[in-house]
N, C-alpha and C positions, 0 to 999 in steps of 0.2 A: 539586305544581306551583309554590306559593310560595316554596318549600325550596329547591329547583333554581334558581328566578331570584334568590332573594336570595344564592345562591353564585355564581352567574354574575358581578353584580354587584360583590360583595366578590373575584373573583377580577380584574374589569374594575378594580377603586380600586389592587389589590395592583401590577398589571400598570403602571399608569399610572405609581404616584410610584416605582416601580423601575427605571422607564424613564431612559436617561438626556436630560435634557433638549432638548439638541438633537436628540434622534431623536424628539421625539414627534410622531405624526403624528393628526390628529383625522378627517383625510379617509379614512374604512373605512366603508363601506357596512355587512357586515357589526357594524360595532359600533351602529350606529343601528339596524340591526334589531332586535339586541339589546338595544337601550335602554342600552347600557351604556359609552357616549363621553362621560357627566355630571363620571367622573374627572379627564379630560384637561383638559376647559376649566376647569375648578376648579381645576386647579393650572396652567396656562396664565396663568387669570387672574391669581392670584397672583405666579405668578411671572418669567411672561413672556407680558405680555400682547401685545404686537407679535414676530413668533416666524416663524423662519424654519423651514419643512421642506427637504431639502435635494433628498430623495429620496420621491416617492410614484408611484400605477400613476398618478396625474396630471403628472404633471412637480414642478418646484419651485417651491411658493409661500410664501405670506407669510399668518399666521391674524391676524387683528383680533377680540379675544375680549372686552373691554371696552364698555361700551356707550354711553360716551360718546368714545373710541377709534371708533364705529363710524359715531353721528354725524357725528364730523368729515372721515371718509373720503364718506360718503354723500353729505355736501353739499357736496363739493366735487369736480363732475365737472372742474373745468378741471386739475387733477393728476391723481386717478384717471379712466379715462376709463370707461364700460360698453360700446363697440366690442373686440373683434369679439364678446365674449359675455358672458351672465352665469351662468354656471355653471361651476364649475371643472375639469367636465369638459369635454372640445372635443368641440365639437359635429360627427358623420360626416356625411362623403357627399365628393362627386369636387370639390364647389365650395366648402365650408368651411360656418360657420356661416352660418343663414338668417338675413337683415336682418330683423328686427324693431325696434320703438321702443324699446323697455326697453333694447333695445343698442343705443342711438344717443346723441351730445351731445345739445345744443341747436347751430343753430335747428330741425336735422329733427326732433330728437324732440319739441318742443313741441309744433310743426305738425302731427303722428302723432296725437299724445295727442290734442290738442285740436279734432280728427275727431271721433274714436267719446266722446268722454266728454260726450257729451250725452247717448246711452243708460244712463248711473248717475249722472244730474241726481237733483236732489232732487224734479223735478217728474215725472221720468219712475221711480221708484222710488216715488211715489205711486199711481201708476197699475197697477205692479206688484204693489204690496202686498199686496191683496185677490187675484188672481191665485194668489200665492203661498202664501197663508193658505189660499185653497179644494183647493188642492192638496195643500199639507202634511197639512190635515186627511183628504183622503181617503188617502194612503198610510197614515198613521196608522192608519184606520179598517177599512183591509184588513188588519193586523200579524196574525198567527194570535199568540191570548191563550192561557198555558199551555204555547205548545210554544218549544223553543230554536230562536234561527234567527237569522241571519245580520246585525245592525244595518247596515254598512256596505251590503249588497248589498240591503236591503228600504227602508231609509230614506235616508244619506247619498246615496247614488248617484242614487237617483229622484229626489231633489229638485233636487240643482243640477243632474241631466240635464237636467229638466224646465226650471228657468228656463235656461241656456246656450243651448239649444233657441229658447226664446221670444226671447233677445236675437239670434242670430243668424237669425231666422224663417225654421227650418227647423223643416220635420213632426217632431213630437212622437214619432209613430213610429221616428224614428232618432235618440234622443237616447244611448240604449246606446251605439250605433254612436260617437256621439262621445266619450265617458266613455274607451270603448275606444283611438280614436286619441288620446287625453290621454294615458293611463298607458302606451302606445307612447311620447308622446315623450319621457319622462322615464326610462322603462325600462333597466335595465344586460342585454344582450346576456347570454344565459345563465343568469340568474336566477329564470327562471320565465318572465313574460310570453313573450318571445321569445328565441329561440336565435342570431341572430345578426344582425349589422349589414346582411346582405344583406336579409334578413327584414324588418327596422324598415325600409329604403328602400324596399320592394315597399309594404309598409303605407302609406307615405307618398306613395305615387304614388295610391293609392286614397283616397286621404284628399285629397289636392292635387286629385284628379279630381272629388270632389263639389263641393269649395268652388269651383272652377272653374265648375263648371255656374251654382252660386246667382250667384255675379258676372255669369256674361251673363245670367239672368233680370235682375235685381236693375238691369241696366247699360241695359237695354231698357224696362225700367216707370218711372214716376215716381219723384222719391223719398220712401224713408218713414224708419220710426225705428227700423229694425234697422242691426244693424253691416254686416251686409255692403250694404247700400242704402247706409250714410255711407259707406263706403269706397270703392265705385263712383260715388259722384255727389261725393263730396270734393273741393273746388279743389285742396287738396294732394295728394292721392292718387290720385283716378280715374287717373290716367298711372301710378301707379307698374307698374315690371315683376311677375309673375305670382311670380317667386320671393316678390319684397320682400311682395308680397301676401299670400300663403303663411304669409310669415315672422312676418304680424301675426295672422292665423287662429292659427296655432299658439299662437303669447302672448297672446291671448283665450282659448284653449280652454283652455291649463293655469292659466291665472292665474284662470279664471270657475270651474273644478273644485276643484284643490285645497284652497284655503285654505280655501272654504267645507266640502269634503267630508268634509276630512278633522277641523276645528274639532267640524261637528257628532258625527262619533264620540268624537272627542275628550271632547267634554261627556260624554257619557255616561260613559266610562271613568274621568273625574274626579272625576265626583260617585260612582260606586261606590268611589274608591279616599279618597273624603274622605266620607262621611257625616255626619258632621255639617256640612258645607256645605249636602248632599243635604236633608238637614231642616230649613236653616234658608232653602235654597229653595221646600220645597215650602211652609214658616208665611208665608212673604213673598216672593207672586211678583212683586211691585214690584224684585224682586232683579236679575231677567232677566237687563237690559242690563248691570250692574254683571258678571253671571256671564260671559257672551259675551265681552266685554272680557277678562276673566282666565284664561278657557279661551283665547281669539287669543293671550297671551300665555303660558299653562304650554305648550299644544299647538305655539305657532310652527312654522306647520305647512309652510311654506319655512325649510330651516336656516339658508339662505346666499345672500349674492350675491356675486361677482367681479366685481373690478375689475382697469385694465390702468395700471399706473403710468408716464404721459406726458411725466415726467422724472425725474432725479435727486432726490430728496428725503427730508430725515433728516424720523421720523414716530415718537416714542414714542423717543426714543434708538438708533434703529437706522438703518441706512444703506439705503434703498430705493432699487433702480436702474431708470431708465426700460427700461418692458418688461416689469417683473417682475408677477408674478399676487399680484391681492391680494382677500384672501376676508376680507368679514365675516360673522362668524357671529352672524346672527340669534338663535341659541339659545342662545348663552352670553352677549351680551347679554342675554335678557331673563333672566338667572341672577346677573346682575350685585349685589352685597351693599351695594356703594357708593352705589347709584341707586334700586334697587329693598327693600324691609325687606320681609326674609326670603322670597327670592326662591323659595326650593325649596317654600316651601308653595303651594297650592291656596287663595285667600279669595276668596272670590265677592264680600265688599264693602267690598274695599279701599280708601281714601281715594280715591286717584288708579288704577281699576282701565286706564285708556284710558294707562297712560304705560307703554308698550311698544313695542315696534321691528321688530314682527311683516311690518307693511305696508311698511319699511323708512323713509327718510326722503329731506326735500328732492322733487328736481325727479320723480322714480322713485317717490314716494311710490302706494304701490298704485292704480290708478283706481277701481278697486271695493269697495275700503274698505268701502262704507258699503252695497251691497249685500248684504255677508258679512255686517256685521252684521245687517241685516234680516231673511235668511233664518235667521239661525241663532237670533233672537227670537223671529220669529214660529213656529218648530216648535219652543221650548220653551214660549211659550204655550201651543200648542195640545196640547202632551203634558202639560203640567197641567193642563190640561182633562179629561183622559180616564184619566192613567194615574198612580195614589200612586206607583207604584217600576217602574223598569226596572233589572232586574236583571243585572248583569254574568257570565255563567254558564263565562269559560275565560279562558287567557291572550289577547290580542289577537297579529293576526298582523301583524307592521309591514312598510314597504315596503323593500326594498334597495336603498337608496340615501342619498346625504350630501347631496341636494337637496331630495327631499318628504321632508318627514317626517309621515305619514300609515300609514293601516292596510288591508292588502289585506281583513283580516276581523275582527271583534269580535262571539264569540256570547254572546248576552242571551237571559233571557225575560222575560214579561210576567206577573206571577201574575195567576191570576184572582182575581177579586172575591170574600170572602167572603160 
């Protein structure tokens, strides 16, 4: 098993610097499944770290692989803009991409954001805490010890089902169900999940049809301190149209899933693949937070956002034209050697473990930041509670796509106790 990926790999480095420069293209789905796209941006980096592709199944863009290259593209929406999308793929259906904030300027995007983000206040992620800790612990506590089984689908998934659930105050009972419509809308057409774009838009009317129902309860009762209640009682938003509506459910449900879902797998595949990390987490679990930080950072569990460049402007010695698609890559940012000392390693207690680019930066900076963190603390608390080793028992199966970068499955056991 090892044999095979580490030729995969050595064939992925051969392929990259044989390439000729200007054909290199980073956007391959396949290569992120793979794990094996580390070549490109390493010599992107070096070489051409603002890089035009000319030709991809995305059209023609522009890669931002640097990570201070990445900041400055971030924080400056008045030239790069995040309308009509952030992803480099464009987004199907008969009416284009769905309005969400994260694709808006300012002033609308402020006014969006600054709706629902009283639900991941510090004072309302107090109140969660214990919640979340009672929860964790009982997934935990149900794991079958001794037998191999599924990390991602018995742990990662139940838990941020379970809190996404709780933030948008919907039964607990259909928190699958929304896990579900997440990895629909991130999905590549043919890849497994779904077969085809017809299929993801039938999905999306049944996924439109629930969050529709929670808006007229939610528009009819008082208000409370779930999102869909702020977004119906919002001065800014109660008016908005059912699409724009839609379009903010959707960037809650993937943005409240992935980063944390896929981080907490993440953890575990990193401390199996770093042991002595692993060991000098479990002599010092004051480590925690330092680890979480460093895992948001090796896992950067979004690769990329796009940007839409709002004029003419030279950027890194190259000529960028209004119009043109321009993608920072979160992941080779946090790969970066100039910013980051010795970026390819795993250290759980790095000097500066929080200086990463994971949550992206500026006005777009993640709202949930600091939820991820807490969920992804308090289950490694609480697995040092209970468990010396969880064991990594096969290769992990990643997702196909140059967006998440996450894991459909990661099989472990738990030894029992001698």
């Amino acid at each position: 098993m090892a044999d095979g990926n580490l030729l995969s790999r050595e064939a992925a480095r051969e392929q990259a610097y044989a390439t000729p420069l200007e054909l290199l293209n980073p956007a391959q789905p396949a290569l992120f499944q793979a794990d094996a796209m580390w070549p490109i941006f390493e010599r992107l980096r070096a070489e051409d770290p603002v890089h035009f592709t000319a030709e991809s199944e995305y059209g023609p863009y522009w890669s931002i692989t640097k990570y201070n290259d990445i900041m400055a593209v971030d924080t400056n929406h008045q030239v790069f803009s995040s309308e009509p999308a952030i992803t480099i793929a464009e987004q199907t259906g008969d009416e284009g991409p769905l309005p969400m904030f994260i694709a808006m300027d300012p002033p609308k995007h402020d006014i969006q954001r600054k709706t629902v983000s009283p639900a991941v206040s510090p004072h309302n992620l107090q109140i969660l805490a214990p919640l979340i800790r009672e929860r964790a612990g009982k997934i935990l506590d149900g794991l079958p010890i001794g037998e191999e089984f599924d990390w991602v689908d018995k742990v990662s998934k139940e838990l941020t089902g379970m809190t996404l659930a709780t933030l948008f105050g919907m039964p607990q009972e259909d928190r699958r169900q929304l896990i579900y419509w997440s990895d629909v809308v991130t999905a590549v057409p043919g890849a497994g999940l779904i077969d085809s774009v017809e299929q993801k838009m039938q999905i999306f009317v049944e996924y439109h049809a629930y969050f529709t129902n929670l808006w007229n309860e939610r528009v009819n009762a008082p208000p409370s301190d779930d999102l869909v209640s702020m977004l119906a009682h919002g001065e800014a938003t109660k008016d908005m149209s059912p699409r724009e509506y839609f379009g903010n459910i959707v960037l809650l449900t993937v943005g409240g899933n992935d980063t944390t879902r896929n981080t907490i797998s993440g953890s575990v595949l990193a401390l199996n693949q770093n042991p002595d990390q692993y060991n000098k987490l479990r002599e010092n679990p004051s480590l925690i937070p330092s680890m979480v930080s460093e895992t948001i950072r090796w896992q950067t569990p979004l690769a990329h956002m796009r940007r839409r460049a709002t004029q003419d402007i030279e950027f890194g010695g190259k000529q960028i034209k209004a119009g043109d698609k321009v993608v920072m890559w979160y992941v080779s940012g946090n790969r970066d050697d100039e910013v980051i000392e010795n970026p390819n390693a795993y250290i759980i207690d790095r000097p500066r473990p929080r200086q990463h680019i994971s949550f992206g930066f500026g006005i777009h900076r993640c709202v949930g930041n600091r939820l991820a963190e807490l969920q992804l603390t308090i289950i490694w608390e609480e697995i040092l509670k209970r468990f010396p080793e969880i064991i990594v028992t096969g290769e992990p199966k990643r997702v196909y796509s140059t967006f998440v970068k996450g894991y459909e499955s990661l099989p472990v056991t738990i030894p029992r106790r001698a």
